[in-house]
DOMIGU-153356 format. One record per residue (C-alpha): residue number from 1; residue in three letters; x, y negated, z. Coordinates in steps of 0.25 Angstrom, whole numbers. Example, Ala and Ser with C-alpha at 12.3 -4.5 7.8 and 13.67 -1.06 7.14 Angstrom:
residues 2
NODE   zalum   fike      px      py      pz
NODE       1    ALA      49      18      31
NODE       2    SER      55       4      29
END
This chain:
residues 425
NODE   zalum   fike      px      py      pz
NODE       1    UNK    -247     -66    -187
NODE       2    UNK    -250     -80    -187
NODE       3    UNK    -248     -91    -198
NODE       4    UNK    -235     -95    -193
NODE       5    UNK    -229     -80    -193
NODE       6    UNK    -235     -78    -206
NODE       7    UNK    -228     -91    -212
NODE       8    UNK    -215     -85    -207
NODE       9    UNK    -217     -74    -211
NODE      10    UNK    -221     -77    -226
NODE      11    UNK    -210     -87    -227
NODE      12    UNK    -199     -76    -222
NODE      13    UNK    -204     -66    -233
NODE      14    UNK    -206     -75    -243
NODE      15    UNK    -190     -79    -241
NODE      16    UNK    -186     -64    -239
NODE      17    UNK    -192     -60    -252
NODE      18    UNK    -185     -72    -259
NODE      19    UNK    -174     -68    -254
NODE      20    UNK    -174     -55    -257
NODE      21    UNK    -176     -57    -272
NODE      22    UNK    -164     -65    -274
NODE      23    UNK    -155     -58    -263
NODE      24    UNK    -143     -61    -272
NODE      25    UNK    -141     -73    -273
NODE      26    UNK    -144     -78    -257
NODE      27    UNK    -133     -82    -247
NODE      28    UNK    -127     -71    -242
NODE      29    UNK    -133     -74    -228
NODE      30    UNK    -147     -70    -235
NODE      31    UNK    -142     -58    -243
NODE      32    UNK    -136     -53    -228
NODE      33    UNK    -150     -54    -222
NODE      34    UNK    -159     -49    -234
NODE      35    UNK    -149     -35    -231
NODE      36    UNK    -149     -34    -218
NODE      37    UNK    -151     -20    -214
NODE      38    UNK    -159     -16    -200
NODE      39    UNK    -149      -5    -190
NODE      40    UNK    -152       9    -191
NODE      41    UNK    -157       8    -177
NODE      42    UNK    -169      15    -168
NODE      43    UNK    -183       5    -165
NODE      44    UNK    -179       0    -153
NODE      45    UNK    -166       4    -151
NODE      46    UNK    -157      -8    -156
NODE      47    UNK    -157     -23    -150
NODE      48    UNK    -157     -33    -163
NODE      49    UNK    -146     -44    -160
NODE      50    UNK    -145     -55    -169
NODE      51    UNK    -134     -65    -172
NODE      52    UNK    -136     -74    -183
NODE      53    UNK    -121     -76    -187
NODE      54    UNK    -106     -77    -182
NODE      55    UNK    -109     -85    -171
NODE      56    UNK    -119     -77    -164
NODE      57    UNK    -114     -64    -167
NODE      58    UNK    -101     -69    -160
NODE      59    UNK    -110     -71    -149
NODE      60    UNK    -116     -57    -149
NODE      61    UNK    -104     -51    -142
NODE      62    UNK    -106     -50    -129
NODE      63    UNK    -120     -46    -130
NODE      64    UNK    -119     -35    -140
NODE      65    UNK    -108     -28    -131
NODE      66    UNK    -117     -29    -120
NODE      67    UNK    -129     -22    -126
NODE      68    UNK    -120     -12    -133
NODE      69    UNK    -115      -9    -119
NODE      70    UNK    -128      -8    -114
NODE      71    UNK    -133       3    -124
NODE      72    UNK    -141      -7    -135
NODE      73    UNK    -140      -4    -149
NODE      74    UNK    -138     -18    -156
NODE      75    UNK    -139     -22    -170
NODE      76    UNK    -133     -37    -174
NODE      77    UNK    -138     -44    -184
NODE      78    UNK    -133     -57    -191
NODE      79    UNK    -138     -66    -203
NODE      80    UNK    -124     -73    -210
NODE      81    UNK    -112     -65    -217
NODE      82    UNK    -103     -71    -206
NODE      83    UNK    -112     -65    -195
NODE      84    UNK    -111     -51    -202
NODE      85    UNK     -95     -52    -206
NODE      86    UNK     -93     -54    -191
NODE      87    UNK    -103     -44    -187
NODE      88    UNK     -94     -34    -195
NODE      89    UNK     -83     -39    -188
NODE      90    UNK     -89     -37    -174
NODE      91    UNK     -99     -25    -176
NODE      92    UNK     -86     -17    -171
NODE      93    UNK     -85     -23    -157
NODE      94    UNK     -99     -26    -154
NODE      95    UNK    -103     -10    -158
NODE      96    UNK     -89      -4    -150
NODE      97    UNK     -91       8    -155
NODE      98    UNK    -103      11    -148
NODE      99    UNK    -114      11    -161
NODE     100    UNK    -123       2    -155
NODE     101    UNK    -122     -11    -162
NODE     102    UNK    -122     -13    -176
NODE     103    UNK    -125     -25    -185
NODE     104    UNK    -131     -31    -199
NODE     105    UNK    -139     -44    -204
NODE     106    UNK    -149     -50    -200
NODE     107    UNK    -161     -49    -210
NODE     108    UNK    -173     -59    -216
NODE     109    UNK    -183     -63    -207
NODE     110    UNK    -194     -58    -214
NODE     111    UNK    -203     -44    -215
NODE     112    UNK    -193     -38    -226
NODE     113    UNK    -180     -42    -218
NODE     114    UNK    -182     -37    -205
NODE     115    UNK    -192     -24    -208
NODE     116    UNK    -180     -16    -207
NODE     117    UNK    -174     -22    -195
NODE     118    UNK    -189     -20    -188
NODE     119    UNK    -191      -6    -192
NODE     120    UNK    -183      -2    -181
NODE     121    UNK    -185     -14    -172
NODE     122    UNK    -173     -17    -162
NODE     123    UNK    -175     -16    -145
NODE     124    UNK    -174     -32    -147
NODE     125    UNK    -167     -43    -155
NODE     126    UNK    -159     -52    -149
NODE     127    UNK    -155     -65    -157
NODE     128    UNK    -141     -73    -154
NODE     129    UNK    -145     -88    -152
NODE     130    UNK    -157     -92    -162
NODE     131    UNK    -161     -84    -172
NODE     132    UNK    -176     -84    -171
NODE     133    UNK    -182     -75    -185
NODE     134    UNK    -196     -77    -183
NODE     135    UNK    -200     -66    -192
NODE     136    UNK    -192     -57    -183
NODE     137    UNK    -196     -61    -169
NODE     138    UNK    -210     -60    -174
NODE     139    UNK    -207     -46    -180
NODE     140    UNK    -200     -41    -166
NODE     141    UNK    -212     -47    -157
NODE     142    UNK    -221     -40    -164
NODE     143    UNK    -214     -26    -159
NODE     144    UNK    -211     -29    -145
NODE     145    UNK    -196     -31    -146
NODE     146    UNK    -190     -42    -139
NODE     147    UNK    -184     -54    -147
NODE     148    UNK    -172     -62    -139
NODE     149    UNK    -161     -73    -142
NODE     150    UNK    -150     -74    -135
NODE     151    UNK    -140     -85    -133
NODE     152    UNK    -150     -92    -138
NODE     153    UNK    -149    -105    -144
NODE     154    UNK    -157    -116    -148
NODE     155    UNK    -158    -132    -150
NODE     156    UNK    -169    -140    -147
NODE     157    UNK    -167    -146    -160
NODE     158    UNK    -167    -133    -166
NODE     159    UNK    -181    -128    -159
NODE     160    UNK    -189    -140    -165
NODE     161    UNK    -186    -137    -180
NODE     162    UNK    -187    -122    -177
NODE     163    UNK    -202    -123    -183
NODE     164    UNK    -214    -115    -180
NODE     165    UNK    -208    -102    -184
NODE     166    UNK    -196    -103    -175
NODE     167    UNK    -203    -107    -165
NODE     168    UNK    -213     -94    -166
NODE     169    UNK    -200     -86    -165
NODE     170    UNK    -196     -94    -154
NODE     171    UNK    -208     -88    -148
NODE     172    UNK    -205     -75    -149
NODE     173    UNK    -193     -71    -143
NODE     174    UNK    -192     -63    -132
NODE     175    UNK    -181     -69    -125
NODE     176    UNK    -170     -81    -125
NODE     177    UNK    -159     -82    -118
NODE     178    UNK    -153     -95    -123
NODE     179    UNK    -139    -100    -121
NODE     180    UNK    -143    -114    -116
NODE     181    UNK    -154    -120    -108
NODE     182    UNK    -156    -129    -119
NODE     183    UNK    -158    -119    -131
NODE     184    UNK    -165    -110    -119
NODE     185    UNK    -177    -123    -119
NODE     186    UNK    -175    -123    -134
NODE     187    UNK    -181    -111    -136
NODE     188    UNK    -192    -113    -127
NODE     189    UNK    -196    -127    -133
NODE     190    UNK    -196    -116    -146
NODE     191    UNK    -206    -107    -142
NODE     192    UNK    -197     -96    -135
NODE     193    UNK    -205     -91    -121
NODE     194    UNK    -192     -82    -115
NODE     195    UNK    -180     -90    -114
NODE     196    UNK    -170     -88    -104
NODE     197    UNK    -155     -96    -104
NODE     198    UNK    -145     -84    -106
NODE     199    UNK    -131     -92    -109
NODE     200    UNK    -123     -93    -120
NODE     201    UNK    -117     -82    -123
NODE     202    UNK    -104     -88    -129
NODE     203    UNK    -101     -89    -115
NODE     204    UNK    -101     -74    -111
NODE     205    UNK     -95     -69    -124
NODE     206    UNK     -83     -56    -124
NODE     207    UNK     -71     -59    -127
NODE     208    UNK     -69     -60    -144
NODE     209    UNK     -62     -49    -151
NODE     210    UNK     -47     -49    -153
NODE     211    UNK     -41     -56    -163
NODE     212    UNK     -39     -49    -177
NODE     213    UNK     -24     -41    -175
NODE     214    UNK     -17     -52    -186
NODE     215    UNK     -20     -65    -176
NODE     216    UNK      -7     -57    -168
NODE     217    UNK       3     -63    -181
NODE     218    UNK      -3     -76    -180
NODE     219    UNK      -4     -77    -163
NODE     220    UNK      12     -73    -163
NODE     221    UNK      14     -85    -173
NODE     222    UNK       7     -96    -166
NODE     223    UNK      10     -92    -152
NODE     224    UNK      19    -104    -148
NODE     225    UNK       8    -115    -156
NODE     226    UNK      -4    -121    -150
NODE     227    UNK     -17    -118    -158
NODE     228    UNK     -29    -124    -161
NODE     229    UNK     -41    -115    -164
NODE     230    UNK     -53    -122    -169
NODE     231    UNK     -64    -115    -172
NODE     232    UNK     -80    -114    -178
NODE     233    UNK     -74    -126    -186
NODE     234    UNK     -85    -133    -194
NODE     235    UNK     -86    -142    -207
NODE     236    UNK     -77    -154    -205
NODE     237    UNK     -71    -149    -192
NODE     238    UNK     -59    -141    -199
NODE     239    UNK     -55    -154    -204
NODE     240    UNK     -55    -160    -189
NODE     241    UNK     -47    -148    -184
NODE     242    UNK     -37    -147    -193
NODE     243    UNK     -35    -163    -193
NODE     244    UNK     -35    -161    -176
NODE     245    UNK     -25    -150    -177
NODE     246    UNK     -14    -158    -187
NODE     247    UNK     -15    -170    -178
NODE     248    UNK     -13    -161    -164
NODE     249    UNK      -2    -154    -172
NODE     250    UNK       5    -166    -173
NODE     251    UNK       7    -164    -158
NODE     252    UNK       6    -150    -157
NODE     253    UNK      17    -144    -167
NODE     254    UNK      13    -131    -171
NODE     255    UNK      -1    -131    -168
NODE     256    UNK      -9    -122    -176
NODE     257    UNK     -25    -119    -179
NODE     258    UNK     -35    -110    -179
NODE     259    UNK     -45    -115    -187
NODE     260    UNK     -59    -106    -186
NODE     261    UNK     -72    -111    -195
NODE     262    UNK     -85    -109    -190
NODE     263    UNK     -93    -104    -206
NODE     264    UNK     -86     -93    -214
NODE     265    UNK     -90    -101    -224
NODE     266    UNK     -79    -111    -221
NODE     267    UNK     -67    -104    -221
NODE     268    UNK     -63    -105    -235
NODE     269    UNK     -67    -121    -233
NODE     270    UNK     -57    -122    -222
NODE     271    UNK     -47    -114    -227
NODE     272    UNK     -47    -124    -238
NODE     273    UNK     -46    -136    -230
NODE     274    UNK     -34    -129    -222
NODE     275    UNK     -27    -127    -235
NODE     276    UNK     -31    -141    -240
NODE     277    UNK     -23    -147    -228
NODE     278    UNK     -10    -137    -231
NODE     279    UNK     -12    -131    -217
NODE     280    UNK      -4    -117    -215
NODE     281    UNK     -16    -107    -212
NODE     282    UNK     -21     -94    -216
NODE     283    UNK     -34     -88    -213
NODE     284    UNK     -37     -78    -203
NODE     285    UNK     -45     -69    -214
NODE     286    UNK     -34     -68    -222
NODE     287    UNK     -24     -56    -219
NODE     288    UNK     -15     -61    -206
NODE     289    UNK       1     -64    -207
NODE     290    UNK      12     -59    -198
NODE     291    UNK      16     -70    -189
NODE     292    UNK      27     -76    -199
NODE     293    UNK      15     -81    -207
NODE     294    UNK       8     -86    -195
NODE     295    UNK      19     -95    -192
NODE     296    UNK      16    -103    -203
NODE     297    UNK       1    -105    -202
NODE     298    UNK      -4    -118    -195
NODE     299    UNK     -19    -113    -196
NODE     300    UNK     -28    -101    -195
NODE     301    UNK     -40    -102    -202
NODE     302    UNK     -48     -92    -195
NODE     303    UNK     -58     -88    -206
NODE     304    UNK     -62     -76    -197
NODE     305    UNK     -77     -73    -191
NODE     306    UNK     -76     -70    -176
NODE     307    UNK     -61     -72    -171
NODE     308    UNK     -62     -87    -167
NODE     309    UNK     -65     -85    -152
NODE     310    UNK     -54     -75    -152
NODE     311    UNK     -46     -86    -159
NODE     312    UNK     -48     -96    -149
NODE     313    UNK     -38     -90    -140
NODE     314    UNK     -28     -90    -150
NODE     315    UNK     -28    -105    -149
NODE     316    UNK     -24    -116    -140
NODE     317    UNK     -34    -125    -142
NODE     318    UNK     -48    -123    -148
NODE     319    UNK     -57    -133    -156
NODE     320    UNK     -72    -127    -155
NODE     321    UNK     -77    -133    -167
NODE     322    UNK     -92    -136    -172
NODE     323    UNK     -93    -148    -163
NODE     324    UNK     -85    -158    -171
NODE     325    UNK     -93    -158    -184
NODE     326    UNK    -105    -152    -181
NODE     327    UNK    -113    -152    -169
NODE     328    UNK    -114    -139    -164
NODE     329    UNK    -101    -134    -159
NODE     330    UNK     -97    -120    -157
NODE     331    UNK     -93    -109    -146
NODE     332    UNK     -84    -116    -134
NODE     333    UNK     -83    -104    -127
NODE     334    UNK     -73     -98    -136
NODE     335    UNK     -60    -105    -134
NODE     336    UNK     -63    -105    -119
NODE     337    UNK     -63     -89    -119
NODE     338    UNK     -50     -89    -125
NODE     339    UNK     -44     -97    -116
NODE     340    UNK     -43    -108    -125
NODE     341    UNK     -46    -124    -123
NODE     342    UNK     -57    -129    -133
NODE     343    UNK     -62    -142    -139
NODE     344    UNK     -76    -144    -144
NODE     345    UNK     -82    -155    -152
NODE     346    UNK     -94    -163    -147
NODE     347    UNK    -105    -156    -156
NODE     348    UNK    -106    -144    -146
NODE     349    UNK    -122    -146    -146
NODE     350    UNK    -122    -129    -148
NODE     351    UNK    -115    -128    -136
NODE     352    UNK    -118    -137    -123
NODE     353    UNK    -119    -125    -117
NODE     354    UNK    -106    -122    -117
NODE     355    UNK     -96    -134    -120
NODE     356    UNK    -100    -142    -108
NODE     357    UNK     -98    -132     -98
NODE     358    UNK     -84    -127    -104
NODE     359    UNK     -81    -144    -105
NODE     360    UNK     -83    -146     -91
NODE     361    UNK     -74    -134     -87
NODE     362    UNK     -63    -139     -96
NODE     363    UNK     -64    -129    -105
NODE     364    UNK     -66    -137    -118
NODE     365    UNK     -65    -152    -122
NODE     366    UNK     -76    -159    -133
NODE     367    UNK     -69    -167    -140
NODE     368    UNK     -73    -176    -152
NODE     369    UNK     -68    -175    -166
NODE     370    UNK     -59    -187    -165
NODE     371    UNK     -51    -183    -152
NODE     372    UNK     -49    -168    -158
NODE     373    UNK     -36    -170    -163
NODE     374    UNK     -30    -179    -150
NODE     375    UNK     -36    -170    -140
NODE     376    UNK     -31    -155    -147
NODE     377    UNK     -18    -160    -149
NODE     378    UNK     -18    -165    -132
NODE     379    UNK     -24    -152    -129
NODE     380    UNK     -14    -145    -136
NODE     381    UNK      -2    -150    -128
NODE     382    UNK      -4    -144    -116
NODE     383    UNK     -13    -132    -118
NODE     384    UNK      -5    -119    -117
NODE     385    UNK      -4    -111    -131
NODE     386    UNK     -14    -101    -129
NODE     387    UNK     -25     -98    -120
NODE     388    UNK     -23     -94    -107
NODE     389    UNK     -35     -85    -104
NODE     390    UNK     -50     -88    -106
NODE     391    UNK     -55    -100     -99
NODE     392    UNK     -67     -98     -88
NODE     393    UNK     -81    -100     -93
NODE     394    UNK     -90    -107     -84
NODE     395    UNK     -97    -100     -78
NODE     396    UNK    -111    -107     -82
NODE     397    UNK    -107    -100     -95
NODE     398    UNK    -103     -86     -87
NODE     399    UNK    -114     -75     -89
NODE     400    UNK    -122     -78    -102
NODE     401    UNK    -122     -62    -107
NODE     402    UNK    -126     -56     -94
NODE     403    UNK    -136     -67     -94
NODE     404    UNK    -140     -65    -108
NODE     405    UNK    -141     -50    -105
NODE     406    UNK    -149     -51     -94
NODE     407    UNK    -161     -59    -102
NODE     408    UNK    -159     -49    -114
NODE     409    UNK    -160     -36    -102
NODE     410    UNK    -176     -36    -101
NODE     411    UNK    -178     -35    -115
NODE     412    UNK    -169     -23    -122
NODE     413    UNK    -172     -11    -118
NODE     414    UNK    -161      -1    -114
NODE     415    UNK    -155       7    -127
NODE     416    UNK    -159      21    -131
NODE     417    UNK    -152      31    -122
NODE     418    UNK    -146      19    -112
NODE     419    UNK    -151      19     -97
NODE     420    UNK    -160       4     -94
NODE     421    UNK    -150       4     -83
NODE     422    UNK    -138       6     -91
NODE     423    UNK    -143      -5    -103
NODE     424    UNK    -139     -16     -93
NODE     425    UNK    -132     -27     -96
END
C-alpha cells in the first residue's frame, strides 16, 4: 500500500468511526449506509450491481432482466432513502419470482463498512454511471474480481477536480462501457486503461410498468382534455410551468397538468405552491377518487417514485424539465417511448447524446424559457389527444444493451449450475 492508499484509507476510517459514534443524529442517507447489510450469498456466486439512487436504479432495468435470465444471482444496492423506497417498489419485477435478485444499501467506504460485503466477495461489481469508491476498487483488485461501469458517465470538468484518489480509482477498473464518446475520453484523461463506448442505456430500456389500477378513474375523466405532463420539475421550474400552462389554457379550454418533481424532497414544497395559486389538484400518493372527483381536478401532482415515464403517455404534450433552471436536463427518451411529443429546455449539457439526435428526427423541440408558454399552447392545437403509439428511436440510439452486454460477456463468469453456453446474452 502506498502513501496515497494509506491517506485514503485513514481518512475513510477516521469518518466511519465518527460516524458510527454519533449514528443518530446523521442524515438519514448516513444512517442507511452505516446499516447496510451484505446478501446471504455464496463467494463468487452473486454479481454486485450498484445504483446510487432513483435515477440509476430506473436505468437498471433492462440489465438486471437480462442477467436474471441468463442465470446470475444479482444484489442491487443504493445509497439514498429515495433509491431504497423505489427499490422496494421494484425488487418484485426485477426478481420475477425466480430468487435471484435481491436488494439492500450501499455501505461506507471504509474497512468497517464493506467487510461484510467482501467476506463473501461477488463474481463482479458493476457500477451504473460514476460511482467510483476507491476503498472498494482497491479492495476487489486485490482478489481478482473484476470491477466495471456501465453507462458510464463523466465530464471533463468533473475528471479534473476528481483529485488524486479518484483518479487512482479511475485506474482501477476493469472495464468502461461509457454512454458517450465524450465521457468515454473522460475517463481515459482520468486514468481508466479499458474503456469502450457502449451506448446510453436510456435508449434501449423495457417498456415501464403499468400504471397503479386508480389512474383508470382519472383516465375516464380527462379523456376528452388535452394534458400537459411536465416532469423532473426543478427549483423555479414549477413556477414556469404552471404560468405556461394558464396562459396555454387560455386557448386550450380544459387543459389539464401532470406536474412531476424531480426531489422527493420537494413535494410538500410544490404541493404548496399549487395550493398557494388555488389550483384544483390532489396528489397521486394520496388514496385516488372515482371519476366524479377527477372531473374536478385541473392538476395531478404526481408525488410518486417511478411512474413518470409511464405517465408520459397519459399526456399530450410533455415538458422534459431540468434544462430550464438548471443546466443539466433529464431523460428525453421518455415521452418519445410513449408516443408522446416533447419539449426540452436549453440546459440539456447531461444529454447531447441523446437530444440532438431525437431534434433532428422531429422528435422533440428545445425551446427557451420565454417561448414556453406560446409554443405549448400552438402545439396543443393540433396534436391529437393522446399518443398514438411509440415513436421510432433512431437508430444510432438502437442496440445500447446488447451492446452493453456484449463488453460485460468476457468478465462474469456463467452462474453456478448454468451451462457457459446458456449464460449468453
Amino acid at each position: 500500500m502506498d502513501l496515497l492508499d494509506f491517506s485514503y484509507l485513514a481518512a475513510a476510517s477516521l469518518a466511519g468511526a465518527l460516524a458510527r459514534s454519533c449514528v443518530r443524529g446523521l442524515p438519514e442517507a448516513w444512517r442507511l449506509r452505516l446499516e447496510a447489510e451484505a446478501p446471504d450469498l455464496p463467494e463468487r456466486g452473486w454479481i454486485w450491481l450498484h445504483a446510487v439512487s432513483v435515477g440509476e436504479l430506473l436505468l437498471a432495468d433492462g440489465l438486471v432482466g437480462r442477467l436474471r435470465e441468463a442465470g446470475h444471482r444479482v444484489h442491487i444496492s443504493t445509497g439514498t432513502p429515495a433509491g431504497m423506497a423505489l427499490m422496494a417498489r421494484r425488487l418484485p419485477g426485477w426478481d420475477d419470482g425466480t430468487g435471484r435478485v435481491s436488494g439492500g444499501a450501499f455501505p461506507l467506504d471504509d474497512p468497517a463498512g464493506l467487510e461484510p460485503f467482501l467476506r463473501r466477495a461477488p463474481a463482479a461489481f458493476l457500477a451504473l454511471e460514476t460511482e467510483l469508491w476507491p476503498g472498494l476498487l482497491r479492495a476487489l483488485e486485490a482478489r481478482g474480481i473484476p470491477r466495471i461501469v456501465v453507462n458510464g458517465r463523466l465530464t471533463e470538468r468533473s475528471s479534473q477536480r476528481g483529485g488524486p484518489w479518484l483518479r487512482r480509482a479511475a485506474s482501477r477498473l476493469s472495464l468502461v462501457a461509457a454512454r458517450d464518446e465524450a465521457s468515454a475520453e473522460a475517463f481515459r484523461r482520468l486514468g481508466a486503461r479499458e474503456v469502450h463506448l457502449g451506448g446510453n442505456l436510456k435508449a434501449d430500456l423495457p417498456p415501464p410498468r403499468p400504471l397503479p389500477a386508480g389512474w383508470a378513474a382519472l383516465r375516464e375523466a380527462w379523456a376528452a382534455h388535452r394534458v400537459v405532463v411536465a416532469g423532473n420539475t426543478v427549483d423555479g421550474e414549477e413556477s414556469l410551468v404552471i404560468e405556461a400552462w394558464q396562459r396555454a389554457r387560455e386557448r386550450v379550454p380544459g387543459l389539464r397538468l401532470i406536474l412531476a418533481p424531480r426531489q422527493p424532497r420537494r413535494f410538500n414544497e410544490v404541493a404548496d405552491l399549487l395550493a398557494g395559486r388555488s389550483l384544483a389538484f390532489r396528489r397521486a400518493s394520496l388514496d385516488w377518487p372515482g371519476t366524479t372527483v377527477w372531473s374536478q381536478v385541473e392538476v395531478l401532482l404526481l408525488d410518486t417514485l417511478g411512474d413518470l415515464a409511464a405517465a408520459y403517455g397519459e399526456g399530450t404534450l410533455a415538458l422534459v424539465a431540468g434544462g430550464w433552471a438548471a443546466e443539466g436536463g433529464h431523460n428525453p427518451l421518455e415521452p418519445v417511448r410513449a408516443g408522446v411529443p416533447a419539449f426540452v429546455g436549453p440546459g440539456f449539457a447531461n444529454f447531447e447524446d441523446l437530444v440532438p439526435p431525437l431534434r433532428d428526427a422531429g422528435l422533440l423541440r428545445v425551446v427557451d424559457a420565454s417561448d414556453l408558454a406560446q409554443v405549448t399552447a400552438e402545439a396543443l392545437a393540433s396534436l391529437p389527444l393522446r399518443p398514438q403509439g411509440p415513436l421510432p428511436v433512431p437508430e444510432s440510439l438502437q442496440g445500447t444493451l446488447a451492446r452493453t452486454l456484449g463488453l460485460l460477456a468476457p468478465y462474469l463468469e456463467a452462474p453456478a449450475g448454468v451451462p457457459a453456453a446458456g449464460a449468453r446474452f
